[in-house]
N, C-alpha and C positions, 0 to 999 in steps of 0.2 A: 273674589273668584268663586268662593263657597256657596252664596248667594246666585250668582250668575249661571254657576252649576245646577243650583238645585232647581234655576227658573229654568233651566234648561229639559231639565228631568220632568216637570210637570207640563212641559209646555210641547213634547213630544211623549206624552206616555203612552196614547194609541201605536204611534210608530215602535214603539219600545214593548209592546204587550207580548208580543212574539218573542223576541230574545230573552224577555223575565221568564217566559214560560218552557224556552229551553234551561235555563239557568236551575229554575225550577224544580223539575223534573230529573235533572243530574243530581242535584243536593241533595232530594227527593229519596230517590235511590240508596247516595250514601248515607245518610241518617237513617234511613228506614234499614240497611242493614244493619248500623253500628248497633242501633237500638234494639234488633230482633237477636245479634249474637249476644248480646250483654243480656237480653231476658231468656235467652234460653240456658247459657253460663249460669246465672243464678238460680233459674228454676232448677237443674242441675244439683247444683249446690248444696241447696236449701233443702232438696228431697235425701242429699246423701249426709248434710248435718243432721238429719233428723233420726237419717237410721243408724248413725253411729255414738249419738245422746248419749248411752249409756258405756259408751266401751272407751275403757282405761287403758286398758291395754290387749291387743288382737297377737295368740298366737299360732302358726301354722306351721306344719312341717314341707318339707322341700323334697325328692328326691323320692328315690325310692325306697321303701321300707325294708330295712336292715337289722342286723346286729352291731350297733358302737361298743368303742372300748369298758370293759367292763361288763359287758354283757348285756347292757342297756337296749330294748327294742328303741330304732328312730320310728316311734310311731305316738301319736297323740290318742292315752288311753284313760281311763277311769283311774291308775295308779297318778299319773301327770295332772288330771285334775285336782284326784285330793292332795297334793305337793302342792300346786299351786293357789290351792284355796287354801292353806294353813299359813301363805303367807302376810306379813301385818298390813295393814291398810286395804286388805283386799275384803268386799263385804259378799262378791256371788261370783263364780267361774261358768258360764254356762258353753256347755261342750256341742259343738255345731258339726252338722252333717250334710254337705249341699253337693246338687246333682242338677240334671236337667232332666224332665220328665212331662211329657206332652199328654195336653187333657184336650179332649175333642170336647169341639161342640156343638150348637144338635145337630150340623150339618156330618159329626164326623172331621170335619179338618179342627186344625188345633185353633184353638183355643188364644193362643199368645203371639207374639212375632216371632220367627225361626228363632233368631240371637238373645229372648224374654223369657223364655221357659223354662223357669227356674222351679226349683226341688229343695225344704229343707226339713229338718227333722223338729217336731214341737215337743218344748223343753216347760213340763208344767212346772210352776214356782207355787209360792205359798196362795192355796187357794185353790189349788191345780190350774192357773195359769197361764200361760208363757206372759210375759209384759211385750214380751219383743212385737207377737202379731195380737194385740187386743181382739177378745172376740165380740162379734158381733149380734149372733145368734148361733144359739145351740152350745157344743164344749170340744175340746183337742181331741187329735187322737189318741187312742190306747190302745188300739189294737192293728194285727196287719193285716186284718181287711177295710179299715175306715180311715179317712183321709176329711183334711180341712181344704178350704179355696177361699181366695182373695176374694172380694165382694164384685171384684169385674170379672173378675173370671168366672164366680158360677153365675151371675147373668146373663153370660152370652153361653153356657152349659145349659142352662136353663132349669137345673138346680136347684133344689129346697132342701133342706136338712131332713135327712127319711131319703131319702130317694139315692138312686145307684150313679152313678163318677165311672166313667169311663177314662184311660187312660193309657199311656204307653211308655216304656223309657229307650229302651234299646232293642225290642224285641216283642214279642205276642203282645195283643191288648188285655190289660187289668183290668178289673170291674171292684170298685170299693164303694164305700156307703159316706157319705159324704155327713159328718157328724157336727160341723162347723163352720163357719164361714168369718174372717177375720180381714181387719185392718191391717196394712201396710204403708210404710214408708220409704219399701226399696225402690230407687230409681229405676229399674229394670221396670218393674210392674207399674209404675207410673207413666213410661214411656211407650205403652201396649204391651208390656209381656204378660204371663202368666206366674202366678205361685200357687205349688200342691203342697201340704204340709201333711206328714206322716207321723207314726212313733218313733223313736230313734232306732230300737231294733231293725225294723220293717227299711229306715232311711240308709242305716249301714247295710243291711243285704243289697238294697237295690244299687246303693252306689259309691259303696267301699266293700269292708269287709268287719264283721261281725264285735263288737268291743273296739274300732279305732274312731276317729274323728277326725273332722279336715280341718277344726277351727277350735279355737278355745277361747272364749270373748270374757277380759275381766272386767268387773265392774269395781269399783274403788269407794271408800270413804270421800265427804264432801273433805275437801280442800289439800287431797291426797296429790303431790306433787305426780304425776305423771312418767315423765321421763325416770324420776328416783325408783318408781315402781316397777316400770317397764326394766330398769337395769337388777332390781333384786329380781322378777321372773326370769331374766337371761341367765343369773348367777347361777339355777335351780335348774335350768335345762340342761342336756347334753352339750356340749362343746358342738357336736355335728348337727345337721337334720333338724333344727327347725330355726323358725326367726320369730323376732320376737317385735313389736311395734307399737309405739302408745299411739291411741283415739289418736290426740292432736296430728302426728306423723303423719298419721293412714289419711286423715279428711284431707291435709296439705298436701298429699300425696295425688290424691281422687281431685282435689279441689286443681291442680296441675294440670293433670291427664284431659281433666274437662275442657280447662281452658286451650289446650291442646286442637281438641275434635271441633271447640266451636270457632274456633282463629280460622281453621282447613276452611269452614263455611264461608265463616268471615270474611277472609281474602280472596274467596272466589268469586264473592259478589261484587265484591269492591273493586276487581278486575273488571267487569263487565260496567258497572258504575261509573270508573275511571275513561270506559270506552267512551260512553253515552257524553261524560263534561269533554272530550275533546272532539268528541261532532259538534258539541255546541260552541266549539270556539269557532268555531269556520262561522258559523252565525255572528255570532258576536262580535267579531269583526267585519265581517261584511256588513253588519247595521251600523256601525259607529263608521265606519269609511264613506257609507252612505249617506246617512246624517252630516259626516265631516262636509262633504261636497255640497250639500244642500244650504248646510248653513254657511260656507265659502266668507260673502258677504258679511254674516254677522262678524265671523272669526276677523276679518280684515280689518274693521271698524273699532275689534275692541285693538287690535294692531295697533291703528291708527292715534289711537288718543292716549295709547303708551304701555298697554300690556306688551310684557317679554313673553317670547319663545316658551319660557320654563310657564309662566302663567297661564299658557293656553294649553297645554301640556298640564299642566296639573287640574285645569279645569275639566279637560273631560276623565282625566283618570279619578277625579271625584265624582264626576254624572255617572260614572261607571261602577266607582264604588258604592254610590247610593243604590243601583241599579241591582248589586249582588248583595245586596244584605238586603234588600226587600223582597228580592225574589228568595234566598236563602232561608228566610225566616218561614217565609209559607213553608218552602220545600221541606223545613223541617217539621211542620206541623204533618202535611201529606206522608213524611216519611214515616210516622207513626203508626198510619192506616197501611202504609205495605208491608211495615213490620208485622201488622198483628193478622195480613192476607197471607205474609210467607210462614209463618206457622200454620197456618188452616191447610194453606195450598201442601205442603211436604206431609203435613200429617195424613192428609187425604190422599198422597201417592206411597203412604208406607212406611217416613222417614220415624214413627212413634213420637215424636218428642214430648216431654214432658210436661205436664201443665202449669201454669204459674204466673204472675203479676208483668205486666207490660214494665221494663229498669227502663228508665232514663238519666241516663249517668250525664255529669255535666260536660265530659269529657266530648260524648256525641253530639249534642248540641255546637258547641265550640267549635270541633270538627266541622259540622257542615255547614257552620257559616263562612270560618275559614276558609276552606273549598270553595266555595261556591264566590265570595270577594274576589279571591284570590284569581282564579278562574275567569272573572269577568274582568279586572283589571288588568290581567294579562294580554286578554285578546283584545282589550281594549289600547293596549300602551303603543302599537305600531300606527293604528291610524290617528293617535293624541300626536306624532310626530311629527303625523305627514302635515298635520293640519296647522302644524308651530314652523314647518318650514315653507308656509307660501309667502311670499310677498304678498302684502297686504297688497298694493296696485293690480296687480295680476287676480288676485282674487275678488276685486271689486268689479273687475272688466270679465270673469267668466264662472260659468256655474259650477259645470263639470267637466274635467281635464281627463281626457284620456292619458294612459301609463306611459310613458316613455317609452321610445324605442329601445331606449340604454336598460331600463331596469327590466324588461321581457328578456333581453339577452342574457344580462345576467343570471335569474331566476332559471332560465331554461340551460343555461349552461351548468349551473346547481344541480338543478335534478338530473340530466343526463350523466351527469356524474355518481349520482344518487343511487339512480336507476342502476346503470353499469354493475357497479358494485355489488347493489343486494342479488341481481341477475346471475351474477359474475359467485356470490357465496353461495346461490341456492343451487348452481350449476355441480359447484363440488360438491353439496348435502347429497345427490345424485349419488355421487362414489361411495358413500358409506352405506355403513352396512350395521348399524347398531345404534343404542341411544345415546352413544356416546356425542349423537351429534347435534342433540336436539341444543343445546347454547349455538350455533354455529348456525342452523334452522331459524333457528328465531332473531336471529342478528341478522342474517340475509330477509328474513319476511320482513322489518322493519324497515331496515332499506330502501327493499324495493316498494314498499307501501308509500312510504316517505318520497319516496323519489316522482312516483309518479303522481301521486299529490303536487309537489314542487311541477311536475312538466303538466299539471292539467291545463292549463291556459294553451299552450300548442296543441295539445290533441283536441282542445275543444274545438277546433279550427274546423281539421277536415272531416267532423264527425256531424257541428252546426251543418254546413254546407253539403254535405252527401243527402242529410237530412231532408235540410230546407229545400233541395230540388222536390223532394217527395212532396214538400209543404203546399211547395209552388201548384203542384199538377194537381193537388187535388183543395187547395181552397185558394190558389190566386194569389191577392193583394195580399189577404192576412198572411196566408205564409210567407211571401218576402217579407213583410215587415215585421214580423217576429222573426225570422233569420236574420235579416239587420241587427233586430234589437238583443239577440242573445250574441253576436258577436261584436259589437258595441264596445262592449268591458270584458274581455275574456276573462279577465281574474275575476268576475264577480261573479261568473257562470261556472267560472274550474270551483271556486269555493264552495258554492251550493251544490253544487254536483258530487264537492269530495266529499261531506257530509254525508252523502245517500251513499257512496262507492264505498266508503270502509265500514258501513255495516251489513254490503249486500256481499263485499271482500268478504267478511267472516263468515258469513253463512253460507254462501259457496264454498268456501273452503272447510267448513265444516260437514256441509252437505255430501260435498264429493267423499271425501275423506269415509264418513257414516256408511254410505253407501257401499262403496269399495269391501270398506270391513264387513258389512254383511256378506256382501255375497263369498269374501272371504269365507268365513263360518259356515257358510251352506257348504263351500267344497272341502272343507275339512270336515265336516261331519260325513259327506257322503263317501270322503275316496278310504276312510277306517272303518270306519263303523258298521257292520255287517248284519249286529241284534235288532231286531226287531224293538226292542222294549227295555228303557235301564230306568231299574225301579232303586229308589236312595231314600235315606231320610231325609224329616225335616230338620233333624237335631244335627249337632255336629259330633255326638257320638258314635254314629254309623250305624249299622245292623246288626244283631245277632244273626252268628252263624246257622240259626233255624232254619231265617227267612229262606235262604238259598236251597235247605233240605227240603222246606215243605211244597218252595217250587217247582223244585224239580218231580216231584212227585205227580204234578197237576194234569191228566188229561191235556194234550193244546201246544204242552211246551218240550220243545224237543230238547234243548241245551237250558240249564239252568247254570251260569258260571258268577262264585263271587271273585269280588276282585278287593284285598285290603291290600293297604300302602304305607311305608313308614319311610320316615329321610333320613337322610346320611352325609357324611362328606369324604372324599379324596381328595388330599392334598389341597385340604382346607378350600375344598371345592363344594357346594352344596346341590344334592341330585337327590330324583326320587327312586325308592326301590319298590316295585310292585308284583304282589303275590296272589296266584291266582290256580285254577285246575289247568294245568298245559296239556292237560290231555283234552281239554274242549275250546280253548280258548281261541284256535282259528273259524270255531265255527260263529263268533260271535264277533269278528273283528279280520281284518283284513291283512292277516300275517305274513310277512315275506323273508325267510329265511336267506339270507344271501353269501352263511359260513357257518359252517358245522352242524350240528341236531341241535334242535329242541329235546329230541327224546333224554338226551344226554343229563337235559337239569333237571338235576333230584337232589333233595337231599338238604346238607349247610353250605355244599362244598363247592358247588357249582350254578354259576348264573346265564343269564344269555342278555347281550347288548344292545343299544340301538346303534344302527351304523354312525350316526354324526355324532355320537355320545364317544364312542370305539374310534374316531378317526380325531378328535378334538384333545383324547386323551393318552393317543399311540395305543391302543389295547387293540389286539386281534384273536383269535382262536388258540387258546392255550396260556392268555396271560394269565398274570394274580391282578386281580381286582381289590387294593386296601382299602377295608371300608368301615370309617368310625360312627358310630349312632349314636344317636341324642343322649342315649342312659348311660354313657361314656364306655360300653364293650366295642370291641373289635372282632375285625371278622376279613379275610382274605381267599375269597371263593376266586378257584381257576374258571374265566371264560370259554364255555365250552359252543355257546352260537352268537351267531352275530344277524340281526334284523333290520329290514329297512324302518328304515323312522315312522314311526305309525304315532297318532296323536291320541287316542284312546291308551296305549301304554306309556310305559315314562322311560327314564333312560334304560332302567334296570330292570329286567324279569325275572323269577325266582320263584321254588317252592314254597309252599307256607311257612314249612319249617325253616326256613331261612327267616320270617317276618316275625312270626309269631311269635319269640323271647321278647321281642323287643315292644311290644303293645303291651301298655296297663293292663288291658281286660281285650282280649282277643273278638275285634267285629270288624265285622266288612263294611267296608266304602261303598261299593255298591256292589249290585248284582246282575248282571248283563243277560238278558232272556231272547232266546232262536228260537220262535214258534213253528210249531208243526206247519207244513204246507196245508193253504187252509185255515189256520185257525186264527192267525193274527189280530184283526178287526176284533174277536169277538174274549179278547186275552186279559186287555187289561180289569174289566168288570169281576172276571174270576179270579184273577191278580187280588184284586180288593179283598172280596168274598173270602177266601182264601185265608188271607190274612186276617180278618176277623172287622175290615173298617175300620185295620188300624189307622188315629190320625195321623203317625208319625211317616204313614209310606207316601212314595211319591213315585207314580207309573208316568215316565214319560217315554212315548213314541221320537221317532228321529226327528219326524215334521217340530214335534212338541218342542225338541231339543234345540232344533235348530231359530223357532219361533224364542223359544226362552232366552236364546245370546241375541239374536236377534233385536228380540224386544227391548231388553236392556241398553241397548245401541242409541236406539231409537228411543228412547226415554230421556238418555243425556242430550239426545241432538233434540229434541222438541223443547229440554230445561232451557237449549240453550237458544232455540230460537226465541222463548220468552224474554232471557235475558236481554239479548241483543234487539230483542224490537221496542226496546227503548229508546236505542241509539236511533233505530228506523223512524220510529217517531218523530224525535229530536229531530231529523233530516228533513222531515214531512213541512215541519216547522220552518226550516228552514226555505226551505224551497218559499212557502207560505210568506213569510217576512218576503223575502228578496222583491217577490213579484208586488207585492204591495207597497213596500217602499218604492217600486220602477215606477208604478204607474203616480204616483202621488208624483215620482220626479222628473214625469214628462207629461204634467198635465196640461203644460200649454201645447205639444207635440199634440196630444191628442184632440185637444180642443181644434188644433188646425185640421187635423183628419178627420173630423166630423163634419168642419165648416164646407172643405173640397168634396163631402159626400162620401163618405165610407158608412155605412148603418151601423145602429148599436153591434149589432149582433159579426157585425166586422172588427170590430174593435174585443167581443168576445171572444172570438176565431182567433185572432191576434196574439191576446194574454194564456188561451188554452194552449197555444201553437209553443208558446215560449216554455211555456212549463212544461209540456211533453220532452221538447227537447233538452232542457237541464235532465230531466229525473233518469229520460232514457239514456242520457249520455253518463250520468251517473250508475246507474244500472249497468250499462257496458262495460266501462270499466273497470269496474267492481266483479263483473261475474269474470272478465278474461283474469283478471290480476288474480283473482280467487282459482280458479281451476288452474293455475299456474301454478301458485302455492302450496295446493293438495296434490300436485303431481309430484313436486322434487321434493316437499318433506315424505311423502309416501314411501318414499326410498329407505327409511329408517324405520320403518315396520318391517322390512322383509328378512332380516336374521331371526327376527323373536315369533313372526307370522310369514311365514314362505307363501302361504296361501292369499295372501295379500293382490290383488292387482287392480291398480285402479280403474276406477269404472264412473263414466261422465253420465249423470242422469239428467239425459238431455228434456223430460218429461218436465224436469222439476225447472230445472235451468230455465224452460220457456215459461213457467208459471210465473217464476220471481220476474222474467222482462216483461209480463203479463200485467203484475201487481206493479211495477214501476210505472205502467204505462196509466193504469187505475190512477198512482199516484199523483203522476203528473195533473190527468183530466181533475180532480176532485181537488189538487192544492189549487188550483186557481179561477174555483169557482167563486170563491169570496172577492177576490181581488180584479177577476173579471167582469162582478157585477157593479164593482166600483167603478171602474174604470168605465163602464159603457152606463152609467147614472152622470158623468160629469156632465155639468153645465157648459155648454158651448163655448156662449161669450166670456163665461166667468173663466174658463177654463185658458182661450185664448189670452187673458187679461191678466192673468195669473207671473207673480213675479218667481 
């Protein structure tokens, strides 16, 4: 039967070329993920073994700097260092100072990616030094006006040793002399970020405090047990306030975390991968059901001389498996080439990653053969059945056997059942109001996907026939005979069709969904937002309190307000508390007092609410608000106003003074600007000016604002139309098989329509006619089941996003039945030029 199989496999390969190349294309996908998260994990890796080579043991303080018992500052100093260097096995302590600090480059913007802008202090060793950042040209700093950069970073500064370094960290721009340029092996700066290296005096002013240090890196004798080390430097510290960690820990630590961010990628793709191999089952089985019927005859014959049931059944689930490991092996070759496209392609939208060597672990190989066998044997195992339960008689005397009446009933009684149900859970996803329902969401989307997959063979009915009148009126004969022939095998036309419908499902349903939320975000931006202008960093340090002095100073600007922000919890409840001038703040924001004063909050002692914050927590005008902060004080300010819910502020509003103990280093979040009547348009350029070019500012307009959340929307929905038109593909394919296996299996059919006189180009009318109607009919219901979808999960944004309402873009809607309609004409150019090339008599003669 091995033998019989595999004459089987060569002897239909054309027939077979199409379903290897969905099979393909899926495995394709999977491997070329497994293989892109496993080299990015180890480029990862390999950049953070490199930068932690030397370190025995890493130690850092925690918390906020104190007095411990004893009298002991919790702070890592010059006294902590020499303690810790006088211990045995220890050969060098060197005392680390790191920050974020942004270097423009010639355009003025930074330099690094926002989350890359790293800052540390240079620590000369014997020689003057550092080993940590080798230099490359020129020497470290030594004083606080000269500063070193990474070898990418003054490239794109455009920088040479002699020449001035522009820069920023929290506040005004710096001007330093750039005396060095060095190597790195921090993952950040390999990933696009930036590194500025200072002296350590100059690195503690900017971002501690004068004599402390945020790190303490020991370096150890060769063959110095580690852990024994790391536990004599625990001995030597305080009891409180700091921790202490050997090398090995921290890389298994980082070497975790990694694997962590790159599994999130990982399984995202491999979702969409998993899409793409079960579009290609609907192929895969409709070509072997196809095949089954054609070969009828042979199957009977080998019946006949004494194969069992089980033997014809195993024969095509090995023409099958042949089928998936030949196509799998390609797809893992191709998967290689996506792997090393989806790094170029993320890097090129911003994602940084790392640089580093293409892994091929054996594990992804294995895997996408697996898959991909696996895969084809399955979709293969139902029509091996069908083809082990004909009677050999019966299959001698006929070619192709339409379905039974009994099993159309059953299947349709299946999916209305199907249906019903996922119908029936997405009805109540409707009634919620939170993501508590999103398991509940997706069990009903499954459902009714499934279900109406199961019921395609009925709706391809009255959707052929609405159709094929249209076909009738406008090309005649060919349209009846392709309405004939698509309703012929309904299951073979629901198949192809479902293929194309669950990946036009997801993008309609992703579509609508994208949409909706924008327009969401336009109307929360506009029904708050009053400022003309909210200028922020790039860093996630925030602003100096300057920025806001020196704009409000400016010609242009009528309100200048900042706004900082720290969290908190009630009743182990987490909210945000936001601090701002309440004497300007309605002019930059759209305030609705609906209880008590604003004038009233002053001070520590009193705050003012937002209404659904006040209504969720029983608080009204006069309560005590308990409230504990992340540095573990407390604080029980009386409610003296209560505001309508506004999205520019957070729950809580409050004086500075209420914020301010509780910030490291007092800066604003942002600064929210009311231009003078007039002067708007012409604000943010002296915004800049103003500021000095700092790179770290960011002037954005409401348009800007609204365009930036916007954008972002529209970035995942575009990742994900990439993703998903794989699946689209794959269906293309399909569609593509079906019709070309039809016409190879009605060539004597045809050959009789030629002989009665129908012209080639009848016969092309015909097969174009057919395919239109699969892809559109797949298209339909794909787009209704899709905007169905994105209506009732919609329901479960609207507690976390009020401003939510969906919205059917029916511009887009008519493109995709536009492109289906593309799809159709263009899948069956190939197989219509077949089909109207057959030989007449050979055609009729044909067994």
């Amino acid at each position: 039967m091995f033998r019989t199989a595999l004459r089987n496999l060569l002897a239909h390969k054309a027939r077979l070329m199409m379903t290897a190349l969905a099979v393909l294309l899926g495995t394709a996908f999977v491997s070329g993920t497994l293989v892109f998260s496993d080299s990015v994990g180890s480029a990862y890796r390999d950049k953070t073994a490199k930068n932690l080579d030397d370190v025995a043991v890493s130690v850092t303080g925690f918390g906020r700097p104190g007095t411990g018992p004893g009298g002991d500052r919790r702070v890592l100093d010059d006294r902590m260092v020499a303690t810790v260097r006088a211990l045995p096995g220890v050969t060098s302590v060197r005392p680390s100072v790191g920050g974020v600090a942004t270097v423009a480059d010639k355009n003025n913007d930074p330099a690094g990616s926002e989350w890359g802008s790293s800052a540390a202090n240079y620590v000369p060793g014997k020689g003057g030094k550092d080993s940590r950042y080798p230099l490359l040209k020129g020497r470290g700093p030594t004083a606080a006006g000269e500063i070193a950069l990474d070898v990418k970073t003054a490239g794109k500064t455009g920088a040479k040793v002699g020449d001035t370094v522009r820069l920023a960290v929290d506040g005004p721009v710096m001007t330093k002399k750039l005396v060095g340029i060095v190597e790195t092996d921090d993952p950040r700066v390999s990933a696009g970020g930036s590194l500025a290296l200072f002296d350590t005096p100059t690195a503690q002013k900017l971002f501690g405090k004068p004599g402390e240090f945020s790190e303490l890196v020991v370096s150890a004798t060769p063959g110095t047990d580690q852990e024994a080390l790391t536990r004599k430097v625990r001995d030597v510290l305080p009891k409180d306030g700091f921790q202490a960690q050997s090398g090995k820990k921290l890389a298994a630590e980082q070497s975790k975390l990694i694997d962590e961010q790159t599994s999130s990628i990982r399984n995202t793709f491999l979702v969409f991968a998993g899409i793409s191999l079960f579009v290609g089952i609907f192929i895969i089985a409709n070509t072997f059901t196809m095949l089954i019927a054609q070969r009828s005859r042979e199957i009977a014959l080998l019946r006949a001389v004494g194969a069992s049931r089980r033997q014809v059944v195993r024969s095509v689930m090995i023409e099958a498996g042949l089928l998936g490991l030949v196509a799998s092996a390609v797809g893992f070759v191709l998967g290689l080439g996506i792997a090393t496209g989806l790094w170029s392609v993320l890097n090129s939208s911003g994602a940084s990653l790392p640089e580093g060597p293409l892994v091929v672990e054996p594990n992804a190989a294995l895997s996408a053969l697996a898959v991909g066998v696996l895969v084809t044997v399955l979709a293969a195992w139902l029509p091996s059945r069908k083809a082990a339960k004909i009677a050999p008689v019966e299959a001698l005397s006929a070619v192709d056997q339409a379905p039974t009446t009994r099993s159309l009933v059953v299947r349709n009684s299946i999916g209305a059942v199907l249906t019903a149900l996922g119908v029936a859970v997405m009805l109540y996803v409707t009634t919620l109001r939170d993501s508590g329902g999103l398991t509940a969401a997706m069990t009903g989307s499954a459902l009714t996907l499934a279900g109406v997959i199961v019921l395609a063979p009925l709706l391809s009915r009255p959707f052929v026939n609405l159709f094929g009148r249209l076909a009738v009126r406008v090309s005649g004969v060919s349209g009846k005979l392709a309405t004939q022939n698509a309703l012929r095998n309904p299951r073979r036309t629901a198949a192809t069709a479902s293929a194309l419908m669950i990946g036009l499902t997801l993008i309609t349903g992703l579509t609508v969904a994208a949409v909706s939320a924008n327009q969401g975000v336009d109307k929360m931006g506009a029904q708050d937002l009053t400022a003309d202008y909210k200028v922020t960093s790039n860093s996630y340090l925030g602003l100096s309190p300057d920025v806001a002095k020196k704009l409000a100073e400016q010609p242009g600007v009528a309100a200048s307000v900042p706004v900082r922000m720290v969290g908190f919890q009630s009743k182990d409840v987490p909210a945000g508390l936001r601090a701002t001038d309440l004497s300007k703040i309605s002019k930059v924001t759209d305030l609705k007092i609906t209880g008590g004063s604003l004038t009233e909050v002053r001070g520590t002692t009193t705050v003012a609410v937002a209404a659904g914050y006040a209504k969720k927590n029983g608080l009204a005008v006069g309560s005590a608000l308990p409230m504990e902060f992340y540095d573990g004080k407390k604080a029980a300010p009386r409610v003296v106003a209560v505001y309508a819910d506004n999205d520019v502020l957070a729950e809580v509003l409050a004086a500075p003074a209420l914020v301010d103990p509780h910030l490291d280093k007092v800066r604003d979040d942002e600064v929210l600007i009311k231009a003078a009547p007039g002067k708007a348009s012409s604000l943010p350029a002296k915004i800049k000016e103003t500021l000095g070019g700092n790179p770290i500012i960011k002037v954005q307009s409401q348009d800007d604002l609204r365009r930036s959340e916007a954008g972002s929307i529209d970035d995942i929905l575009y990742l994900m139309y990439g993703l998903l038109g794989m699946a689209v593909v794959i269906a293309v394919i399909g569609v593509v098989n079906t019709l070309a296996m039809s016409v190879f299996e009605r060539t004597r059919e045809i050959g009789m329509l030629r002989a009665i006189g129908l012209a080639r180009t009848g016969i092309k009318q015909m097969v174009r006619l057919e395919s239109v109607m699969i892809s559109m009919f797949g298209a339909v219901l794909g787009v209704g089941v899709g905007i169905f979808l994105a209506w009732s999960g919609g329901h479960l944004l609207r507690s976390s996003f009020p401003q939510y309402e969906m919205v059917v873009p029916w511009a887009r809607i008519g493109l995709f039945l536009l492109l289906a309609l593309v799809v159709g004409v263009l899948a069956a150019v190939w197989p219509a030029r077949r089909a109207a090339k057959l030989n007449m008599l050979e055609s009729i003669g044909a067994q």
